[in-house]
N, C-alpha and C positions, 0 to 999 in steps of 0.2 A: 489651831488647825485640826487637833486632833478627832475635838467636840465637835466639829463642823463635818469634817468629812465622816466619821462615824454616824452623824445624822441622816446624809448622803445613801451611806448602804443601809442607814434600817430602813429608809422607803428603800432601795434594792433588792435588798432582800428579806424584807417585811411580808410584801406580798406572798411570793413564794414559800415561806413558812408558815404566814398563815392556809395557802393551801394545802400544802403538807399536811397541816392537823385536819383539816376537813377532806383530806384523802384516807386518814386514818381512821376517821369514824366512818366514810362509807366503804372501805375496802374490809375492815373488821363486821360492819354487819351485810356485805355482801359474799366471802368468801368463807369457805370453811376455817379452822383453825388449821387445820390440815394444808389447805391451798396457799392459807398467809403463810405458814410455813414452808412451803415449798420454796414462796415468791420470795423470803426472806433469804432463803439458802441461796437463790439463785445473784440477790442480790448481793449478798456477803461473798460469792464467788468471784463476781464481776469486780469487786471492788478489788481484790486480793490481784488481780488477771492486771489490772487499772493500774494499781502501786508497782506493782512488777516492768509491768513494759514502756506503762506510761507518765507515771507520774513526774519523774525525774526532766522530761522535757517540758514541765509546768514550774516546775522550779526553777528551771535555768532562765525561762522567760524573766521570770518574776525577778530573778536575781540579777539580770544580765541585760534586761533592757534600759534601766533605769541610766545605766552608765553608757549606752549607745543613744541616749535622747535625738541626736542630731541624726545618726542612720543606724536604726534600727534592723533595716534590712539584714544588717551585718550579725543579728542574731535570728531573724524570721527566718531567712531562707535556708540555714542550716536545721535548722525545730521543723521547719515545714517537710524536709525531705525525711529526715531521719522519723518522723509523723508518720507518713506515706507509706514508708519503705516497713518499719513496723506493724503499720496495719495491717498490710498485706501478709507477712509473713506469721502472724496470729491468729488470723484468720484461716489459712489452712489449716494448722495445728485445731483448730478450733471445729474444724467444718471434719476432720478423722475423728474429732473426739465422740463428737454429735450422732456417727456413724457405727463407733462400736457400741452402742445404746440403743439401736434402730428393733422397735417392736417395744421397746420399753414407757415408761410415762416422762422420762428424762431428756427423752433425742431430741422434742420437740424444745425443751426448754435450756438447753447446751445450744443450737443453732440459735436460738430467740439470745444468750446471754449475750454470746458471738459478734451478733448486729449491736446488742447493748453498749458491750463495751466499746467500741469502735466510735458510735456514734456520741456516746456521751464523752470520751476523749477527747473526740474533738470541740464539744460542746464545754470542757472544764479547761481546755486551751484557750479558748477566746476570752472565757471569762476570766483568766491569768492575766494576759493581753493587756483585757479593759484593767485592771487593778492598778498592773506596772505603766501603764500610760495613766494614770488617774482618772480615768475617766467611766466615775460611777450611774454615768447613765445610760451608759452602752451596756457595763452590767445589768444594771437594773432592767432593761428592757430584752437581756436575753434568756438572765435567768426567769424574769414574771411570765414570759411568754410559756418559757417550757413548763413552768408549773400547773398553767392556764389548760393549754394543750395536753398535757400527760393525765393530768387528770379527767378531763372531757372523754380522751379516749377510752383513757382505762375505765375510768367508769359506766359507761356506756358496756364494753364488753364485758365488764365485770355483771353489768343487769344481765349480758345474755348469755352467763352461766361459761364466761369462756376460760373461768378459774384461776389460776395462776399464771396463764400466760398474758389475761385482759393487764395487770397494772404495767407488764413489762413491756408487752405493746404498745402502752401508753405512753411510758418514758422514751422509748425510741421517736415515737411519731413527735413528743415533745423538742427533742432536742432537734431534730433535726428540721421540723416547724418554724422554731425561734431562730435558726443560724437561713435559713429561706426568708425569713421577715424583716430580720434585723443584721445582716451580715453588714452592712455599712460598708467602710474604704479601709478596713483594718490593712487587710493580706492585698488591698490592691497593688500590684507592680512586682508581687513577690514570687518570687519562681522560685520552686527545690532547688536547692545546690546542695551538694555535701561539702561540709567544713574541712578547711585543711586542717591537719594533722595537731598543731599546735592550738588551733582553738577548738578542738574535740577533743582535746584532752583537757584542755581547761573546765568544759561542760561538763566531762566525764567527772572528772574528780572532784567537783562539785555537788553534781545531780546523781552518781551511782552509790557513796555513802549513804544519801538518802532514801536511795530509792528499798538497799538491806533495813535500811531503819525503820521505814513504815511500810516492809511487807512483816517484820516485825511486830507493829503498833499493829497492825492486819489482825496478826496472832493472839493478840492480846484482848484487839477489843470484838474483833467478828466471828474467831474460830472458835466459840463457847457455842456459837449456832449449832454449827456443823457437827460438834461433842454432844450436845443437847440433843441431836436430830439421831446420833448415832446410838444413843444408848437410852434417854427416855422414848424419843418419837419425833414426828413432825409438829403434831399436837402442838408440844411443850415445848419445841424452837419454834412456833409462831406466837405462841400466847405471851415468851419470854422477849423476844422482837420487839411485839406492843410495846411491852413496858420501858423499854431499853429506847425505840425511836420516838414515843413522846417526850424521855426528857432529853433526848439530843437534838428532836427538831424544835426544842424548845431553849432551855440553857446551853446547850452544843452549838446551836443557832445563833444565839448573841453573841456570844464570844468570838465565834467567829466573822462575827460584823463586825466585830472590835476591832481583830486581829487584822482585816481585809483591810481596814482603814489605815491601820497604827502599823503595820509592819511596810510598806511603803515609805511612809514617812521617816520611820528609821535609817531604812536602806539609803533613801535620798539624802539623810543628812551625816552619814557616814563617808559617805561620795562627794559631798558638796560641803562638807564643813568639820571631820575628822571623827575620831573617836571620841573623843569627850565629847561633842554636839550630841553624836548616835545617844552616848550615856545618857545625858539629859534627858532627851526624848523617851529614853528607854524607862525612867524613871518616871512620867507622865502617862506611858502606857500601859505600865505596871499596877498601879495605883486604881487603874478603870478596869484592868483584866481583873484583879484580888475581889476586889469590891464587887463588880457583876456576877464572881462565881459563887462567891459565898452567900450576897444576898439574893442570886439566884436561886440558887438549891436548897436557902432557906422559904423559900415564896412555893417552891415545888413540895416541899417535904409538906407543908403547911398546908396547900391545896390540893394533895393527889386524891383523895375519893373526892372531889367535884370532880377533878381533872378526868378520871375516869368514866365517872356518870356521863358526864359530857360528852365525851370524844371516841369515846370507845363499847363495840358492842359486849354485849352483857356474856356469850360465849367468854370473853376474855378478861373480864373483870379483876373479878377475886383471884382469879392468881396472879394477874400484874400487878395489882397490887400491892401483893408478897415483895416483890421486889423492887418495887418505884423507888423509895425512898433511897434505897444503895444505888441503884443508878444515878441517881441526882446530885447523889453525893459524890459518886464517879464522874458525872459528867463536869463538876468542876474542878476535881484534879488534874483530869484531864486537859482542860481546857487552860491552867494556869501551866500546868509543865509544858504545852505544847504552844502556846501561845506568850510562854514570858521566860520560862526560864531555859528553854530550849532554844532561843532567838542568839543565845552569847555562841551558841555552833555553825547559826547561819551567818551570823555579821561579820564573823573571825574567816568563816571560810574552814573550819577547822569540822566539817560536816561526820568524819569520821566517829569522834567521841558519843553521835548518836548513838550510835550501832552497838554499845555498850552498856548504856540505861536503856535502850528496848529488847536486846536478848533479855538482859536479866528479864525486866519485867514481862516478857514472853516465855521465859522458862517457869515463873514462879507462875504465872497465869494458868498454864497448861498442865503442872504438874498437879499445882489447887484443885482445877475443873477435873481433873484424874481422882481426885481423890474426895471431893466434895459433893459434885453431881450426883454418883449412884447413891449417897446419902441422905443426900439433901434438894435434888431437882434443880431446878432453875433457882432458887434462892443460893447454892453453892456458888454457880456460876457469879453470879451479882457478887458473891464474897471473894470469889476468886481476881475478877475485872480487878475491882479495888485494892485487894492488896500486890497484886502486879503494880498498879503504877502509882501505890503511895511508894511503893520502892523504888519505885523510877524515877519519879518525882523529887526525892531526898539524894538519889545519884545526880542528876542535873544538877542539882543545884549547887550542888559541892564543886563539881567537874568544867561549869559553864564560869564559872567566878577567875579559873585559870586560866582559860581562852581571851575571856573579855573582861571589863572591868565593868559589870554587871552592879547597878545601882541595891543598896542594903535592903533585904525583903520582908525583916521584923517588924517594922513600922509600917509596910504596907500589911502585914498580917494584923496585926492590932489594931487599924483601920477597917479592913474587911471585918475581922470580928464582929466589933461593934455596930456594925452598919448589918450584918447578919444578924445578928440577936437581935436587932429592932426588928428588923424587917419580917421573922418568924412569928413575932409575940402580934403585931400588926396582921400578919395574914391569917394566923392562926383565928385571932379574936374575931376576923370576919367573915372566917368558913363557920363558926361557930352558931351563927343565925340560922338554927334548922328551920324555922317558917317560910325560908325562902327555897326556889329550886334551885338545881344542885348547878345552873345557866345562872342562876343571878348572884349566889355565895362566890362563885370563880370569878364574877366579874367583880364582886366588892372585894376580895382579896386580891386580885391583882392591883386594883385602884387604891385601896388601903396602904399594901406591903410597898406599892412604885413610891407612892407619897413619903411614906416615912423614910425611906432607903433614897429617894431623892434629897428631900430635906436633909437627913443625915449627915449624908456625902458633900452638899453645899457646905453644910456646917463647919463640916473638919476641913473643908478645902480638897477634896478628893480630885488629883490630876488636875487642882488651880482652878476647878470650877469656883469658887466664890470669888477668886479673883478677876476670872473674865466676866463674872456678871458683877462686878463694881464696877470694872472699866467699861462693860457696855449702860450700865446704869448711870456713870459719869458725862460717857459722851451723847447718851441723848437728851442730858440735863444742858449739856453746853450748846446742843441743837436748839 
């Protein structure tokens, strides 16, 4: 089930990442580095403003529908009001902020975050919604829309020189686009209620640990902008963005296909079939999270100057470059603590012990970029990310085995190894064809590195894939 529905979201969210990347190459050679840095600030704002007020009521969806299958209401209608009632009251905070800025080149783009956040909230609810109902094609259809849409627009006004405020114009017109086209019967019949007391406190204490813990992971993985913007320039927190959002909307991107798929499934068999079921399963999603991150970031480290040639303007090259390869390498720590070993705090309920591996790793992040940055630029930062949450990463791991009875992780490390070290020496060997352009090297290494790192993963049984294609190889022999 896991194979299948993970199939599910990468057409979901396939499309949308590949706009992504073709938003990156025209917003890089339409905007100054200055403007992408502005848009990049404004966007690592919005997200910090998102985690804070909002996030916490996408979590509870996600946690809390699954076990109301029969009336869900009985969690909509309290998300929906405490939604409302939130918006509003951040949105004035938001609309004085905007104000005490007024003649500056920021008031515009504090009211513009304003509308962002708001809008994409509501747009990152639905897609929760669609998850915890299973039902990947109501995602797939809200987030392709918004991608479709945000990009049209912003691009469009990015031609007519509208600067950093064209992409974020475009993300709003998006989300709110795709919730007008595809809003379906989700919230039909549901009206605001506020929760009584006993089950807002259940929410609470579920969704508000989280909510400390990735305004936290905030800290760790966006607030290097903001450091960067403050003591190099705009310049060099746009140039560093590039390099940072191609390998997140790329290996950050998969994993969390993965995880969209696979944490669902967990939940549901936790609820419907105990802890040892979840464990099993946890052990199946483990196996696909290791394996993707490693032979992801080995496929990136291997292809990043095509990747660059490709996708991004030549203003931002050579220095993202600089630091692609650590990002890639971040983007699958990341992606394995937050998507595998950080699940034994959601499944337990024990949300708390988050808050504990993302200070640290937000204190060592910040004190790094303190001391790294005026050194060393944006290459500090990328050293800083990293060793925050290889240290977060190694506290999970320890901390989540006490909560939950977390499946053994050295056999899937020795797995991913190996399926990594192919899959480098495969991508590598294919970017190495310089007679080709730097469009045709990317495409024989991605098609090279997939091959081998497929194969591979069939080989060793990676998540029982060799085993469901003998069983499907059986039964269409018996057809």
């Amino acid at each position: 089930m896991l194979i299948r529905h993970t199939f599910f979201y990468i057409l979901a969210r396939g499309l949308p990442g590949l706009i992504n990347f073709a938003a990156l190459a025209i917003y890089t050679r339409l905007l100054t580095s200055e403007e992408f840095g502005r848009y990049s600030i404004v966007v690592a704002g919005a997200g910090l403003v998102h985690v804070v007020f909002f996030l916490w009521l996408m979590l509870v969806l996600g946690r809390f529908v699954p076990a109301h299958k029969e009336n869900p209401e009985k969690v909509l209608e309290p998300v929906l009001a405490i939604f409302l009632t939130t918006t509003c009251i951040f949105s004035i905070f938001g609309v004085i902020g905007a104000l005490v800025f007024i003649g500056n080149i920021w008031a515009p783009l504090i009211l513009l975050s304003v509308i962002l956040v708001a809008v994409q909230a509501w747009h990152e609810l639905n897609l929760r919604l669609a998850t915890a109902q299973l039902a990947p094609g109501r995602y797939g259809k809200l987030s392709g829309a918004k991608a479709l849409m945000a990009l049209g627009v912003g691009g469009a006004l990015a031609a007519m020189n509208w600067g950093a405020s064209a992409p974020i114009v475009g993300l709003i017109f998006g989300s709110l686009g795709s919730y007008w086209i595809f809003r379906g019967h989700a919230w039909r019949g549901i009206r605001p209620r506020f929760p009584e007391y006993k089950n807002l406190r259940k929410f609470s204490d579920y969704g508000l640990p989280l909510t400390v813990t990735f305004a936290l992971v905030w800290v760790t993985s966006s607030s290097d902008r903001l450091i960067i913007a403050a003591i190099v320039g705009e310049h060099a927190a746009g140039v560093y963005s590039v390099g940072y959002d191609l390998a997140q909307q790329s290996l950050g991107l998969l994993l969390s296909i993965v995880n969209t798929a696979a944490l669902p499934l967990a939940i549901n068999k936790l609820e419907r079939s105990g802890i040892q079921a979840a464990a099993g399963q946890l052990k199946i999603n483990g196996e696909l999270i290791f394996v993707l991150a490693f032979a992801g970031a080995a496929g990136l480290v291997a292809s990043g100057p095509a990747l660059m040639e490709t996708f991004v303007g030549k203003e931002f090259r050579q220095e993202s470059l600089q630091i692609f390869p650590w990002i890639a390498i971040l983007a699958a720590i990341v992606g394995i603590k937050s998507f595998y070993f950080d699940l034994a705090f959601h499944l337990s309920k024990q949300s708390k012990w988050l808050i504990v591996t993302s200070l640290l790793a937000a204190v060592v992040n910040v004190c790094l970029n303190i001391v790294l940055i005026p050194q060393f630029g944006i290459l500090g930062a990328a050293w800083s990310g990293l060793g925050g949450f290889v240290l977060a990463t190694v506290f999970s791991a320890v901390l989540g085995r006490r909560v939950f009875p977390m499946p053994a992780f050295l056999p899937m490390l020795a797995r991913a190894a190996l399926v990594g070290t192919l899959t480098f020496v495969a991508t590598r060997w294919a970017n190495g064809v310089q007679d080709f352009s730097p469009w045709i090297r990317l495409m024989l290494g991605v098609m090279c590195g997939g091959m081998v790192a497929l194969f591979s993963a069939v080989l060793i049984n990676v998540a029982g894939l060799r085993t469901q294609l003998k069983e499907k190889l059986r039964s269409a022999n018996d057809d």
